[in-house]
N, C-alpha and C positions, 0 to 999 in steps of 0.2 A: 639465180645468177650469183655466181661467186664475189662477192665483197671484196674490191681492191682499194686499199687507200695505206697513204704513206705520209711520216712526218718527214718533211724537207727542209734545209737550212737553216739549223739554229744559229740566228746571227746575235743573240743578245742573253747575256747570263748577269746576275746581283750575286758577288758574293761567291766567295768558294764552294760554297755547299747548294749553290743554283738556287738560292731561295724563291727569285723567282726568273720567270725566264719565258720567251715570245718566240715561236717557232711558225712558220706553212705550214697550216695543214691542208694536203691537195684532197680535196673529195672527189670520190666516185659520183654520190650522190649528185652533190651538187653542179659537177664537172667545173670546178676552179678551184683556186687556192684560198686559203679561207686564214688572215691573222690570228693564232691564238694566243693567248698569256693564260700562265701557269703562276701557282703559289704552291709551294709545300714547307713546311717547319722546317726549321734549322736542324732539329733534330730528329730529321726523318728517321724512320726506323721501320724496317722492311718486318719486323717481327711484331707489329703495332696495323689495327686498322682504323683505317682514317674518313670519318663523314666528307663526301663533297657533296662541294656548292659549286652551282654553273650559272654563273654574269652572264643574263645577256646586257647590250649597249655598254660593253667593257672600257670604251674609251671615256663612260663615266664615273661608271659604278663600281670597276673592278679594283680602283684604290681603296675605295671607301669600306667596300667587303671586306679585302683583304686588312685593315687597320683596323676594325671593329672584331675580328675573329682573333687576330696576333691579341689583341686588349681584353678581351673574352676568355680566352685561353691560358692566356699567362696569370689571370687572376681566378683559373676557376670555374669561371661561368659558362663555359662549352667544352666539346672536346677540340684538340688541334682537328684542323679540317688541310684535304686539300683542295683549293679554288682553279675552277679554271674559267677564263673570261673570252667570249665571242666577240671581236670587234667589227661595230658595224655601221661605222659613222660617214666612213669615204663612199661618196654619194648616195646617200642617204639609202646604202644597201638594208637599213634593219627595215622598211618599208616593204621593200619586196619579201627577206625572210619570212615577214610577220605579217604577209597580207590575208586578208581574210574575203571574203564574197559579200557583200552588202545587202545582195539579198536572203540569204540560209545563213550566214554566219560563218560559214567553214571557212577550212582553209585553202586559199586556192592551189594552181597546181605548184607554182613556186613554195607558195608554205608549207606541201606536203612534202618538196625536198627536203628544205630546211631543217622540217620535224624530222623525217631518217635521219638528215645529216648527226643530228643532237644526238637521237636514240639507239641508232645503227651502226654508228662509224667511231663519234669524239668517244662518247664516254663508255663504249666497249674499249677501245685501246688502253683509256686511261684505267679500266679494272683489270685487262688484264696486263698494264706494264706498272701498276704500283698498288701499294699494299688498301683497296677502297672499303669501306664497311661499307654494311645496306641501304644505312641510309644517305640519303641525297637529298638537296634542297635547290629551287631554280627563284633567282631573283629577276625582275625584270623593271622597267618601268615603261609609262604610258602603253603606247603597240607593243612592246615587248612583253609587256607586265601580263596583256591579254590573252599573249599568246602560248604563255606558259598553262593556262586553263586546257589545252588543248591535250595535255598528258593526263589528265581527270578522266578525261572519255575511255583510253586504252582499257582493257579488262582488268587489268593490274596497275594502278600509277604506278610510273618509270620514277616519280618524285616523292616524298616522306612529306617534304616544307615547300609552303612556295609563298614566297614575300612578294605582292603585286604593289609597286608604286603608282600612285593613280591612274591606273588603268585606263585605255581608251578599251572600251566593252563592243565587240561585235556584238551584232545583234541576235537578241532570245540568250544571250551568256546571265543578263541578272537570274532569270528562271533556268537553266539549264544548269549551271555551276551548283547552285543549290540541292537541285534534284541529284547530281548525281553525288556528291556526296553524304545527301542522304541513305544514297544507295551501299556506297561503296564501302567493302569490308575491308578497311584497312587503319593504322593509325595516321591522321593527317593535320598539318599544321597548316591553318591556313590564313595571314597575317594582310590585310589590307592596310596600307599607308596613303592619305589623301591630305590636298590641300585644304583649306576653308572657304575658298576661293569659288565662287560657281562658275560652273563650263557645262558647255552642254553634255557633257558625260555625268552630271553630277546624281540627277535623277535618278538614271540605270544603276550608280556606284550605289545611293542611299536605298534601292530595291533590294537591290543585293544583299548590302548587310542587312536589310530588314528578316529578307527571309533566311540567313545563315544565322540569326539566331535566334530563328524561329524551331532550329532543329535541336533538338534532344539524344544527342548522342554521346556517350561517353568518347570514342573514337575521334570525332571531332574536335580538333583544338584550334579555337575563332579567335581571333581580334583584329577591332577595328581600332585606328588611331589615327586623328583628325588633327590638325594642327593652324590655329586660326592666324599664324603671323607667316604663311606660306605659300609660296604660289605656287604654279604650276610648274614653272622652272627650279625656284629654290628646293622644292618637296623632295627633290632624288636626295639630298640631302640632308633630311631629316629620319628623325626614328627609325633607322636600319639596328642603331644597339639598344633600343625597346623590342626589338623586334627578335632578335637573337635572345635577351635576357626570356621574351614571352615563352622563346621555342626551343630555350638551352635551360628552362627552370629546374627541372628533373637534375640536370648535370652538379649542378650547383651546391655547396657545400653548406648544411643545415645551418639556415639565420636563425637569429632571435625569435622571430617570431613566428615559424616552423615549429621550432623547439617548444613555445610556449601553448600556438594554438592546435597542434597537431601532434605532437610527443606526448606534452603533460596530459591531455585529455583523450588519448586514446586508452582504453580499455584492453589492449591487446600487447603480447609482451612487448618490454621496450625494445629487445634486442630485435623482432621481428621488424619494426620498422626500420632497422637501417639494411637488416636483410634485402625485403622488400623494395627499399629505395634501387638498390645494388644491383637488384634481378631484373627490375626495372626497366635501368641504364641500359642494363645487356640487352634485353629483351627488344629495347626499342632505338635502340643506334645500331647496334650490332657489335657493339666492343666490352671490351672489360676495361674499368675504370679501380685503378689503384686506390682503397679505400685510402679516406681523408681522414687526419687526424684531429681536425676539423669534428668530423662526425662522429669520431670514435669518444671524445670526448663528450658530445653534446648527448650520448648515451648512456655513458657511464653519470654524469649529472642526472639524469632523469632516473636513471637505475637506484640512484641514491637518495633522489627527493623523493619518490614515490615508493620509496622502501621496497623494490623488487627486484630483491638481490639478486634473484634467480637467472637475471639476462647477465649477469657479471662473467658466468662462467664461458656460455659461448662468446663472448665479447672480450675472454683473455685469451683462447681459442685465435680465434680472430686474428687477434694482435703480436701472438706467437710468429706467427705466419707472415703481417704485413711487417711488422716490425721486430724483427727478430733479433737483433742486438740489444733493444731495448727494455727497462724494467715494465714495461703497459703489461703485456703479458699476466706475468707473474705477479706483478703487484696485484690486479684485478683479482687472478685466482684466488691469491693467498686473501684478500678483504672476503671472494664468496666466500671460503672457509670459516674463517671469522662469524660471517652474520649467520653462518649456517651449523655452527657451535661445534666447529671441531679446530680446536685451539691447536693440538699437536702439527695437524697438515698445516695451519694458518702460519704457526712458527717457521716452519722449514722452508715452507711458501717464501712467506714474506725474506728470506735469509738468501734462497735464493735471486730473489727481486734486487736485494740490494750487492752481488757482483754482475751485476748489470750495468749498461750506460743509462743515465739521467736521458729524462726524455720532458717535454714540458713542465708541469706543474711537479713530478714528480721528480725526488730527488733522495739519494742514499741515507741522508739524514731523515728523511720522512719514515723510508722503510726501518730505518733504527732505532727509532721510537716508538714503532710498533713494535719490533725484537722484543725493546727492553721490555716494555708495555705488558704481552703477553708472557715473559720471562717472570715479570711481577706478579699477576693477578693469577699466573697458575703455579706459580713454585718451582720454575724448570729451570 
Protein backbone atom coordinates (compact mmCIF):
# COMPACT_ATOMS: atom_id res chain seq x y z
CA UNK A 1 0.00 0.00 0.00
CA UNK A 2 1.28 3.33 -0.83
CA UNK A 3 2.58 5.43 2.12
CA UNK A 4 0.48 8.76 2.61
CA UNK A 5 1.53 11.15 5.29
CA UNK A 6 1.78 14.76 5.52
CA UNK A 7 3.38 17.64 7.78
CA UNK A 8 0.50 20.07 8.75
CA UNK A 9 0.50 23.36 10.50
CA UNK A 10 3.63 24.71 11.63
CA UNK A 11 2.35 26.87 14.30
CA UNK A 12 5.46 27.50 16.33
CA UNK A 13 9.14 28.59 14.97
CA UNK A 14 12.60 29.89 17.78
CA UNK A 15 14.61 32.16 15.94
CA UNK A 16 15.01 33.13 12.37
CA UNK A 17 16.89 30.24 11.40
CA UNK A 18 13.87 27.88 12.86
CA UNK A 19 16.20 26.39 15.34
CA UNK A 20 13.72 24.77 16.62
CA UNK A 21 10.30 24.43 15.83
CA UNK A 22 6.78 21.86 16.66
CA UNK A 23 4.63 20.95 13.76
CA UNK A 24 1.35 17.88 13.05
CA UNK A 25 2.44 15.25 11.97
CA UNK A 26 -0.89 13.38 10.53
CA UNK A 27 0.01 9.47 10.29
CA UNK A 28 -1.14 7.01 7.95
CA UNK A 29 0.10 4.52 10.20
CA UNK A 30 -1.12 5.55 13.16
CA UNK A 31 -4.52 7.39 11.62
CA UNK A 32 -4.00 10.65 13.86
CA UNK A 33 -2.03 13.54 14.24
CA UNK A 34 0.84 12.99 16.10
CA UNK A 35 2.90 16.51 17.99
CA UNK A 36 6.33 16.79 16.79
CA UNK A 37 9.52 19.03 17.79
CA UNK A 38 12.33 19.52 15.85
CA UNK A 39 16.07 20.83 16.57
CA UNK A 40 18.52 21.63 13.86
CA UNK A 41 21.96 24.03 14.37
CA UNK A 42 21.82 27.45 13.62
CA UNK A 43 24.01 26.87 11.19
CA UNK A 44 22.46 24.27 9.21
CA UNK A 45 24.07 23.62 6.07
CA UNK A 46 22.48 21.57 3.46
CA UNK A 47 26.22 20.60 2.14
CA UNK A 48 26.95 18.97 5.75
CA UNK A 49 25.51 15.54 7.15
CA UNK A 50 24.03 15.56 10.37
CA UNK A 51 23.63 12.41 13.20
CA UNK A 52 19.92 12.26 14.40
CA UNK A 53 18.54 11.57 17.69
CA UNK A 54 14.80 10.66 18.14
CA UNK A 55 13.23 11.69 21.89
CA UNK A 56 10.77 9.57 22.70
CA UNK A 57 8.57 11.29 26.09
CA UNK A 58 9.75 14.71 24.31
CA UNK A 59 7.65 16.75 26.79
CA UNK A 60 10.67 15.62 29.09
CA UNK A 61 13.55 14.79 27.61
CA UNK A 62 13.64 16.77 24.44
CA UNK A 63 15.01 19.82 26.19
CA UNK A 64 17.53 18.10 28.09
CA UNK A 65 18.79 16.30 24.63
CA UNK A 66 18.72 19.12 22.76
CA UNK A 67 21.00 21.41 25.69
CA UNK A 68 23.42 18.56 26.02
CA UNK A 69 24.22 18.20 22.08
CA UNK A 70 24.11 22.34 21.52
CA UNK A 71 26.98 21.91 24.76
CA UNK A 72 28.69 18.75 23.15
CA UNK A 73 28.90 20.36 19.94
CA UNK A 74 29.98 23.56 20.37
CA UNK A 75 32.94 22.40 22.46
CA UNK A 76 33.74 19.41 20.34
CA UNK A 77 32.62 16.45 21.94
CA UNK A 78 29.95 15.35 19.03
CA UNK A 79 28.96 16.13 15.80
CA UNK A 80 26.04 18.85 15.46
CA UNK A 81 23.06 16.53 15.25
CA UNK A 82 19.55 17.02 14.29
CA UNK A 83 16.86 16.11 17.03
CA UNK A 84 13.51 15.34 16.55
CA UNK A 85 11.25 14.73 19.74
CA UNK A 86 7.71 12.40 19.90
CA UNK A 87 5.34 13.95 22.33
CA UNK A 88 3.51 11.79 24.35
CA UNK A 89 2.30 12.88 27.67
CA UNK A 90 -1.44 14.04 26.82
CA UNK A 91 -3.18 11.20 28.24
CA UNK A 92 -0.71 9.20 28.94
CA UNK A 93 -0.54 8.32 24.97
CA UNK A 94 3.30 6.94 25.46
CA UNK A 95 1.58 3.76 27.21
CA UNK A 96 -0.27 2.84 24.29
CA UNK A 97 2.66 3.65 21.84
CA UNK A 98 4.87 1.64 23.87
CA UNK A 99 2.73 -1.18 24.93
CA UNK A 100 4.00 -4.37 24.90
CA UNK A 101 2.03 -8.24 25.72
CA UNK A 102 2.76 -9.33 29.18
CA UNK A 103 2.78 -12.50 28.11
CA UNK A 104 5.66 -12.90 24.94
CA UNK A 105 6.86 -9.46 25.46
CA UNK A 106 6.01 -8.02 22.00
CA UNK A 107 4.64 -5.45 20.86
CA UNK A 108 1.17 -5.35 20.67
CA UNK A 109 -0.93 -4.39 17.81
CA UNK A 110 -0.88 -0.50 18.75
CA UNK A 111 3.12 -0.73 19.37
CA UNK A 112 3.39 -2.19 16.05
CA UNK A 113 1.82 1.00 14.59
CA UNK A 114 3.90 3.12 16.65
CA UNK A 115 7.07 1.26 15.50
CA UNK A 116 6.03 2.01 11.45
CA UNK A 117 5.00 5.18 12.53
CA UNK A 118 8.92 5.83 13.94
CA UNK A 119 10.58 3.76 11.09
CA UNK A 120 8.22 4.12 8.16
CA UNK A 121 6.89 7.51 7.96
CA UNK A 122 8.88 10.32 10.70
CA UNK A 123 12.24 9.51 10.02
CA UNK A 124 11.99 8.60 6.22
CA UNK A 125 10.75 12.26 5.67
CA UNK A 126 13.13 13.65 7.88
CA UNK A 127 16.14 11.90 5.42
CA UNK A 128 14.68 12.75 2.71
CA UNK A 129 13.71 16.54 3.44
CA UNK A 130 17.21 17.33 5.39
CA UNK A 131 20.82 16.72 4.92
CA UNK A 132 20.67 13.13 7.75
CA UNK A 133 24.07 10.99 8.08
CA UNK A 134 23.67 7.06 9.02
CA UNK A 135 23.93 7.36 11.92
CA UNK A 136 21.00 7.72 14.31
CA UNK A 137 20.55 7.24 18.04
CA UNK A 138 16.77 6.77 20.05
CA UNK A 139 16.69 8.05 23.67
CA UNK A 140 13.83 6.95 25.77
CA UNK A 141 12.94 6.43 29.20
CA UNK A 142 11.08 3.92 31.62
CA UNK A 143 8.18 2.18 28.64
CA UNK A 144 9.74 4.25 26.22
CA UNK A 145 13.37 3.49 26.99
CA UNK A 146 12.06 -0.36 26.50
CA UNK A 147 10.73 0.15 23.68
CA UNK A 148 13.34 1.44 21.65
CA UNK A 149 15.00 -2.39 22.17
CA UNK A 150 12.31 -3.24 19.81
CA UNK A 151 14.56 -1.78 16.63
CA UNK A 152 17.49 -4.57 17.78
CA UNK A 153 15.21 -7.33 16.55
CA UNK A 154 14.81 -5.77 12.71
CA UNK A 155 17.59 -7.53 10.42
CA UNK A 156 19.44 -4.22 10.27
CA UNK A 157 19.00 -1.76 13.53
CA UNK A 158 17.19 1.33 12.22
CA UNK A 159 19.39 2.85 15.28
CA UNK A 160 23.57 3.16 15.67
CA UNK A 161 22.97 4.48 19.93
CA UNK A 162 20.21 3.98 22.04
CA UNK A 163 20.38 5.50 25.57
CA UNK A 164 17.52 3.56 27.69
CA UNK A 165 16.74 5.54 31.03
CA UNK A 166 15.53 2.95 33.58
CA UNK A 167 13.84 0.91 31.64
CA UNK A 168 10.63 -0.74 32.51
CA UNK A 169 11.96 -4.29 30.60
CA UNK A 170 9.12 -6.47 29.00
CA UNK A 171 9.46 -9.72 29.64
CA UNK A 172 12.55 -12.33 28.31
CA UNK A 173 14.24 -8.48 27.13
CA UNK A 174 17.10 -9.00 29.95
CA UNK A 175 17.95 -12.44 27.83
CA UNK A 176 16.89 -11.33 24.46
CA UNK A 177 18.52 -7.79 24.14
CA UNK A 178 21.78 -9.66 24.94
CA UNK A 179 21.52 -12.33 22.53
CA UNK A 180 20.71 -10.36 19.84
CA UNK A 181 23.48 -8.11 20.08
CA UNK A 182 25.56 -10.76 20.33
CA UNK A 183 24.43 -11.64 17.24
CA UNK A 184 24.23 -8.58 15.32
CA UNK A 185 26.74 -7.30 12.67
CA UNK A 186 26.75 -3.90 13.29
CA UNK A 187 28.53 -1.03 15.32
CA UNK A 188 26.35 -0.26 18.33
CA UNK A 189 26.25 1.89 21.27
CA UNK A 190 24.30 0.73 23.96
CA UNK A 191 24.17 3.16 27.21
CA UNK A 192 21.95 2.12 30.16
CA UNK A 193 21.16 5.02 32.82
CA UNK A 194 19.39 3.64 36.20
CA UNK A 195 18.53 5.00 39.49
CA UNK A 196 19.92 3.29 42.81
CA UNK A 197 16.83 3.15 44.06
CA UNK A 198 15.10 -0.60 43.95
CA UNK A 199 11.85 -1.09 41.91
CA UNK A 200 10.72 -4.12 40.86
CA UNK A 201 12.39 -3.68 37.38
CA UNK A 202 15.61 -3.55 39.22
CA UNK A 203 16.59 -7.45 38.95
CA UNK A 204 15.78 -7.73 35.08
CA UNK A 205 17.89 -4.18 34.71
CA UNK A 206 20.94 -5.83 36.94
CA UNK A 207 20.49 -9.28 34.50
CA UNK A 208 20.81 -7.32 31.87
CA UNK A 209 23.89 -5.58 32.44
CA UNK A 210 25.30 -8.78 33.78
CA UNK A 211 24.99 -10.42 30.64
CA UNK A 212 25.90 -7.40 28.24
CA UNK A 213 29.01 -7.61 29.64
CA UNK A 214 29.37 -10.68 29.57
CA UNK A 215 29.80 -10.31 25.74
CA UNK A 216 33.12 -10.00 24.02
CA UNK A 217 32.68 -7.97 21.12
CA UNK A 218 34.66 -5.31 19.56
CA UNK A 219 31.23 -3.95 17.80
CA UNK A 220 29.72 -3.53 21.12
CA UNK A 221 29.96 -0.32 22.90
CA UNK A 222 28.30 -0.97 26.72
CA UNK A 223 27.77 1.23 29.68
CA UNK A 224 26.13 0.98 32.49
CA UNK A 225 25.78 4.12 34.88
CA UNK A 226 24.02 4.01 38.28
CA UNK A 227 23.45 6.97 40.25
CA UNK A 228 22.91 6.35 44.03
CA UNK A 229 21.23 10.13 44.94
CA UNK A 230 18.39 9.35 42.28
CA UNK A 231 15.18 8.16 41.85
CA UNK A 232 13.09 7.10 39.55
CA UNK A 233 11.60 10.26 38.63
CA UNK A 234 14.79 12.52 39.06
CA UNK A 235 17.06 9.74 36.78
CA UNK A 236 15.48 11.34 33.33
CA UNK A 237 17.73 13.85 34.41
CA UNK A 238 20.79 12.57 35.03
CA UNK A 239 23.76 11.24 33.03
CA UNK A 240 22.29 12.03 29.46
CA UNK A 241 26.05 14.24 28.93
CA UNK A 242 27.99 10.88 30.26
CA UNK A 243 26.18 9.35 28.03
CA UNK A 244 26.88 11.43 24.85
CA UNK A 245 30.62 12.08 26.05
CA UNK A 246 30.53 7.67 26.37
CA UNK A 247 29.00 7.58 22.52
CA UNK A 248 30.69 11.01 21.07
CA UNK A 249 34.42 9.76 22.40
CA UNK A 250 35.73 9.03 18.97
CA UNK A 251 34.44 12.58 17.94
CA UNK A 252 36.37 14.30 20.30
CA UNK A 253 39.68 16.10 20.04
CA UNK A 254 42.90 14.12 21.42
CA UNK A 255 43.12 14.79 25.46
CA UNK A 256 46.15 14.40 27.53
CA UNK A 257 45.84 11.40 28.18
CA UNK A 258 45.06 9.94 24.74
CA UNK A 259 48.07 11.64 23.76
CA UNK A 260 50.09 10.16 26.62
CA UNK A 261 48.49 6.50 26.92
CA UNK A 262 47.77 5.86 23.34
CA UNK A 263 50.12 8.17 21.01
CA UNK A 264 53.34 7.90 22.94
CA UNK A 265 53.03 4.11 23.27
CA UNK A 266 51.93 3.19 20.16
CA UNK A 267 54.46 1.47 17.94
CA UNK A 268 52.81 2.37 14.68
CA UNK A 269 53.49 5.84 12.74
CA UNK A 270 52.40 8.83 14.65
CA UNK A 271 50.79 10.22 11.69
CA UNK A 272 48.62 6.85 11.14
CA UNK A 273 46.84 7.42 14.35
CA UNK A 274 45.21 10.63 13.61
CA UNK A 275 44.61 9.20 10.13
CA UNK A 276 42.92 6.43 11.67
CA UNK A 277 41.11 8.53 14.26
CA UNK A 278 39.65 10.39 10.88
CA UNK A 279 38.67 7.19 8.91
CA UNK A 280 37.11 6.23 11.93
CA UNK A 281 34.85 9.28 12.33
CA UNK A 282 33.85 8.75 8.79
CA UNK A 283 33.48 5.30 8.78
CA UNK A 284 31.22 5.31 11.77
CA UNK A 285 28.88 8.60 11.85
CA UNK A 286 28.86 8.74 8.33
CA UNK A 287 30.28 12.41 7.99
CA UNK A 288 33.68 14.08 7.57
CA UNK A 289 34.93 15.86 10.44
CA UNK A 290 37.08 19.02 9.80
CA UNK A 291 40.50 17.91 11.23
CA UNK A 292 41.23 19.65 14.58
CA UNK A 293 44.06 21.80 15.34
CA UNK A 294 43.73 20.31 18.35
CA UNK A 295 44.96 17.16 16.95
CA UNK A 296 47.21 18.34 14.52
CA UNK A 297 49.19 19.60 17.14
CA UNK A 298 49.08 16.71 19.54
CA UNK A 299 50.83 14.90 16.46
CA UNK A 300 53.21 17.04 15.54
CA UNK A 301 54.33 16.77 19.74
CA UNK A 302 54.64 13.13 19.58
CA UNK A 303 56.36 13.42 16.07
CA UNK A 304 59.01 15.19 17.90
CA UNK A 305 59.21 13.46 21.31
CA UNK A 306 59.42 10.30 19.73
CA UNK A 307 61.81 11.48 17.23
CA UNK A 308 59.80 10.17 14.09
CA UNK A 309 60.20 12.77 11.83
CA UNK A 310 58.83 10.87 9.20
CA UNK A 311 54.97 11.56 10.11
CA UNK A 312 55.92 15.51 9.82
CA UNK A 313 55.61 15.15 6.16
CA UNK A 314 52.14 13.82 5.52
CA UNK A 315 51.05 15.91 8.48
CA UNK A 316 52.31 19.17 6.50
CA UNK A 317 50.47 17.57 3.62
CA UNK A 318 47.57 17.51 5.78
CA UNK A 319 47.70 20.95 7.01
CA UNK A 320 48.32 22.47 3.45
CA UNK A 321 44.94 21.42 2.76
CA UNK A 322 42.94 21.97 6.15
CA UNK A 323 44.83 25.08 6.71
CA UNK A 324 45.94 26.64 3.94
CA UNK A 325 46.67 30.31 4.65
CA UNK A 326 48.52 29.15 7.44
CA UNK A 327 52.41 28.54 8.19
CA UNK A 328 51.51 24.53 9.78
CA UNK A 329 51.94 23.43 6.39
CA UNK A 330 55.14 24.58 5.38
CA UNK A 331 56.67 25.03 8.59
CA UNK A 332 56.26 21.19 9.39
CA UNK A 333 57.71 20.36 5.94
CA UNK A 334 60.58 22.54 6.02
CA UNK A 335 61.46 20.87 10.07
CA UNK A 336 61.03 17.12 8.03
CA UNK A 337 63.65 18.59 5.69
CA UNK A 338 65.88 19.57 8.39
CA UNK A 339 65.88 16.31 10.44
CA UNK A 340 65.94 14.44 7.27
CA UNK A 341 69.36 16.46 6.40
CA UNK A 342 68.60 18.37 3.45
CA UNK A 343 69.31 21.97 4.73
CA UNK A 344 68.83 23.61 0.95
CA UNK A 345 64.92 22.34 0.72
CA UNK A 346 64.74 23.07 4.73
CA UNK A 347 65.84 26.91 3.98
CA UNK A 348 63.39 27.68 1.16
CA UNK A 349 60.87 25.56 3.11
CA UNK A 350 61.07 27.35 6.17
CA UNK A 351 61.21 31.00 3.94
CA UNK A 352 58.25 29.98 2.53
CA UNK A 353 56.48 29.31 6.12
CA UNK A 354 57.42 32.55 7.10
CA UNK A 355 55.06 34.81 4.19
CA UNK A 356 52.39 33.00 5.71
CA UNK A 357 49.72 33.85 8.49
CA UNK A 358 50.88 32.96 12.33
CA UNK A 359 48.84 30.25 13.39
CA UNK A 360 49.12 29.02 17.19
CA UNK A 361 52.34 28.36 18.62
CA UNK A 362 54.01 29.20 15.47
CA UNK A 363 55.03 32.61 14.48
CA UNK A 364 57.26 34.54 11.67
CA UNK A 365 59.76 35.20 14.20
CA UNK A 366 60.18 31.30 14.87
CA UNK A 367 60.47 30.58 11.21
CA UNK A 368 63.35 33.43 11.13
CA UNK A 369 65.50 31.92 13.31
CA UNK A 370 65.49 29.13 11.66
CA UNK A 371 66.25 31.21 8.29
CA UNK A 372 69.02 32.62 9.99
CA UNK A 373 69.99 29.34 11.84
CA UNK A 374 70.43 27.37 8.73
CA UNK A 375 71.83 30.55 6.86
CA UNK A 376 74.72 30.13 9.78
CA UNK A 377 75.50 26.55 10.12
CA UNK A 378 75.70 26.07 6.22
CA UNK A 379 77.14 29.25 4.75
CA UNK A 380 74.13 30.32 2.47
Amino acid sequence: MKQIFAICALFLCFGANAQVKQEIFESFKLQERRDVQYYFPEDYDVEKKYPLIVVLDAEYLFDQVVANSKFYSNFHGMPQSIIVGINQSENSIRFDDCSFDEENGLPTERGKKFFEFLGMELIPYLETSYSIAPFKMIVGYDITANFGNFYLFKEKSLFNAYITISPTLAPEMESRIPTRLGAINQQIFYQIIVEDEKSKNTSKILALDKALKAIDKESLHYYFDSYKTADHISIATYGLGKAFDNIFGMFKPISPKEYKTQILTSEEPVFDYLENKYKGIEDLFGLQKSVNLNDIMAIYAASRKKEEFESLKPLSDLCKKEFPSTMLGFYFEAEYYEQMGEPKKALRTFEKAFGMEEIDFLTKEMALEKIDALKADFGY
